[in-house]
C-alpha positions in Angstrom: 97.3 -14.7 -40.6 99.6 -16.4 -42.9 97.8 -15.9 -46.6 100.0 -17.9 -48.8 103.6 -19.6 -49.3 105.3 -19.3 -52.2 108.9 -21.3 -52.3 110.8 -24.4 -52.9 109.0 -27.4 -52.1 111.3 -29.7 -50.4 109.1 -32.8 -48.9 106.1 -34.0 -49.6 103.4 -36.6 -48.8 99.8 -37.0 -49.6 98.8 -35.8 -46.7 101.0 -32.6 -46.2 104.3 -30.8 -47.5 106.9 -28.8 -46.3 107.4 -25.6 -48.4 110.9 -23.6 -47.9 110.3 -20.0 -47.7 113.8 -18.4 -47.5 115.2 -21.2 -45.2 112.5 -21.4 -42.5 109.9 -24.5 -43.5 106.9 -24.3 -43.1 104.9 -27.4 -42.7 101.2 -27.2 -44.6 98.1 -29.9 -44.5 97.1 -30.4 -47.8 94.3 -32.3 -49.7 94.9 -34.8 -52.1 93.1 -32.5 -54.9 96.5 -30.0 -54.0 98.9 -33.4 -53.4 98.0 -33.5 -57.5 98.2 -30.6 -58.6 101.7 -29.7 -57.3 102.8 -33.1 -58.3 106.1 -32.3 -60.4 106.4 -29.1 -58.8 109.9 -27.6 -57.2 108.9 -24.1 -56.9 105.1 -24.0 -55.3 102.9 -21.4 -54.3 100.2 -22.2 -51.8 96.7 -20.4 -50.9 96.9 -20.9 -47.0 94.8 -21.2 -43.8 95.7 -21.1 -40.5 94.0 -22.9 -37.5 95.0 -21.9 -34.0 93.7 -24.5 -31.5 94.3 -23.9 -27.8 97.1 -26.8 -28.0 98.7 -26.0 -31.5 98.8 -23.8 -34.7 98.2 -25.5 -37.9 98.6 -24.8 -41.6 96.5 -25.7 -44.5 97.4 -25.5 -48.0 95.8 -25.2 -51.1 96.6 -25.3 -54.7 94.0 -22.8 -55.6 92.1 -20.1 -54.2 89.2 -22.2 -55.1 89.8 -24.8 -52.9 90.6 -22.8 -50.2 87.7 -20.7 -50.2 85.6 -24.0 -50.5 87.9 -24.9 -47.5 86.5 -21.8 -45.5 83.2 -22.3 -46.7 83.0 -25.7 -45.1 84.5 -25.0 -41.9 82.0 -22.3 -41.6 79.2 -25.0 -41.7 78.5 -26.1 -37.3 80.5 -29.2 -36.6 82.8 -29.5 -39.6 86.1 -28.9 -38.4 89.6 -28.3 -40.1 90.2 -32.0 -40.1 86.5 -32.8 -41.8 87.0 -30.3 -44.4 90.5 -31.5 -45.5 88.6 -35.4 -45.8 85.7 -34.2 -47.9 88.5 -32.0 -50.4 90.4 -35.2 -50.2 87.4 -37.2 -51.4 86.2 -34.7 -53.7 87.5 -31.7 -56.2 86.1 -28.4 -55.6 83.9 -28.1 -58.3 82.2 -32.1 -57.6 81.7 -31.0 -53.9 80.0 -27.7 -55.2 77.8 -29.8 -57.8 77.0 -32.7 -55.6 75.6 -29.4 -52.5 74.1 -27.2 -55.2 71.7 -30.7 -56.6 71.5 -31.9 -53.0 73.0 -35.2 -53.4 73.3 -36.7 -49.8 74.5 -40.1 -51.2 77.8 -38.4 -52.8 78.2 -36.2 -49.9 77.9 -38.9 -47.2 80.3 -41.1 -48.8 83.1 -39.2 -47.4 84.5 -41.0 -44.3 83.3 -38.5 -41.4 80.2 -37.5 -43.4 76.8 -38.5 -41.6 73.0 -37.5 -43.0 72.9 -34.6 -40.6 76.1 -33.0 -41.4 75.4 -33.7 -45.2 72.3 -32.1 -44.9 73.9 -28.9 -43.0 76.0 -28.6 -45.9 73.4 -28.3 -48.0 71.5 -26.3 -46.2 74.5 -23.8 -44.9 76.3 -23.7 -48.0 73.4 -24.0 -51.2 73.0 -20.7 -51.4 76.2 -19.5 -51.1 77.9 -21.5 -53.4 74.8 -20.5 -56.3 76.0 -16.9 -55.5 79.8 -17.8 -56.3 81.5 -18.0 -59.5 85.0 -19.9 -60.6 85.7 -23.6 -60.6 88.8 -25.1 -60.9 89.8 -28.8 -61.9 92.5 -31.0 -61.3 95.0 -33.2 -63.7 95.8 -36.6 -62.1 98.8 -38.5 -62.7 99.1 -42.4 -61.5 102.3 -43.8 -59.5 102.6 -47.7 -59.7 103.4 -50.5 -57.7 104.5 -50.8 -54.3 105.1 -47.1 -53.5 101.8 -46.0 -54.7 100.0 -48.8 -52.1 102.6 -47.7 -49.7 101.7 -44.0 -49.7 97.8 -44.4 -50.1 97.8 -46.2 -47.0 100.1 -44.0 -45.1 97.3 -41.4 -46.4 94.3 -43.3 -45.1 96.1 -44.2 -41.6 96.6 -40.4 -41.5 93.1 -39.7 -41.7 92.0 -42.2 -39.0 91.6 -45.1 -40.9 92.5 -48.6 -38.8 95.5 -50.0 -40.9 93.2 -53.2 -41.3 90.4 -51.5 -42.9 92.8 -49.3 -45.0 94.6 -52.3 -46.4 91.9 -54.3 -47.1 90.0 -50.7 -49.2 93.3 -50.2 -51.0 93.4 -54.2 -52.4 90.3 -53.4 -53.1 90.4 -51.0 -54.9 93.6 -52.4 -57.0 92.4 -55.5 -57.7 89.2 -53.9 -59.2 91.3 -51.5 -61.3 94.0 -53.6 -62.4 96.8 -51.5 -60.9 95.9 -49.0 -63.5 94.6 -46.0 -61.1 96.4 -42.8 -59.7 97.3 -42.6 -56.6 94.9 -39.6 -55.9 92.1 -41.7 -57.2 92.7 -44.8 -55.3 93.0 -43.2 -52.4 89.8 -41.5 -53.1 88.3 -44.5 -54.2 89.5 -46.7 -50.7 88.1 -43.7 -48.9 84.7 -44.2 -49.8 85.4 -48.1 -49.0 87.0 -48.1 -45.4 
């Protein structure tokens, strides 16, 4: 198991990064809570995961050791997967997520693209306790890019995650047009998440 990286961050996307750990790079899924926090980073160190499927071994980073155990707490839950759990981190921080499970709010849990009643209710009921029993939030500082690049990015973000390009164009003006151009990326593509 591969428990964290900590080097030179030499790519990255919302969606994933590629950290250089003395000159092998390793290639990490990441949230868009992490894609924020390591924003003007050159030297990173990320809390990892890794998933071995039957076809390929994958890599999930995380900012904090909060969000990764929120990570493992939600692939834990029957029928969220690797993939789910990176959607709901990317839709919500760590510390929303836990509020919205430990007050049983369906609504803000089912507005994450992959999120039906059932599995929101699983959630709940998998995870309340647990998460009552924890200690240790941790927030996130967001920082906005602007024009062309930042649409450009938030939809390669959204077509990452399964969105049809359609749809995902059509969230994102969306979104813009209601905000004036004035959001972060992180929160627009937040915002055209719970849109598409």
């Amino acid at each position: 198991m591969i428990a964290y990286l900590r080097g030179k961050l030499v790519h990255k996307e919302p969606t994933h990064v590629i950290v250089d750990v003395n000159g092998i790079g390793y290639q990490a899924s990441i949230s868009f809570n992490t894609f924020s926090d390591i924003k003007d980073r050159e030297d990173i160190r990320l809390a990892t995961y890794l998933h071995v499927r039957e076809d390929a071994q994958l890599l999930y980073g995380f900012s904090t050791e909060a969000e990764k155990a929120m990570f493992l707490n939600l692939i834990s839950v029957n029928g969220v997967g690797p993939n789910t759990a990176m959607m709901v981190l990317s839709s919500l921080a760590p510390e929303e997520l836990k509020a919205a499970i430990l007050r049983e709010d369906t609504a803000t849990l089912q507005a994450v693209k992959g999120i039906g009643g059932k599995t929101a209710q699983r959630l709940i009921l998998e995870l309340k306790d647990k998460l009552r029993k924890s200690t240790g939030d941790t927030g996130t500082t967001l920082t906005g890019l602007s024009g062309n690049t930042q649409r450009q990015e938030a939809l390669s973000a959204l077509m990452t995650l399964g969105i049809a390009r359609a749809a995902a164009e059509t969230s994102i003006d969306a979104v813009l047009k209601k905000s004036g151009n004035t959001v972060s990326l992180e929160d627009l593509v937040k915002l055209a998440l719970k849109n598409a």
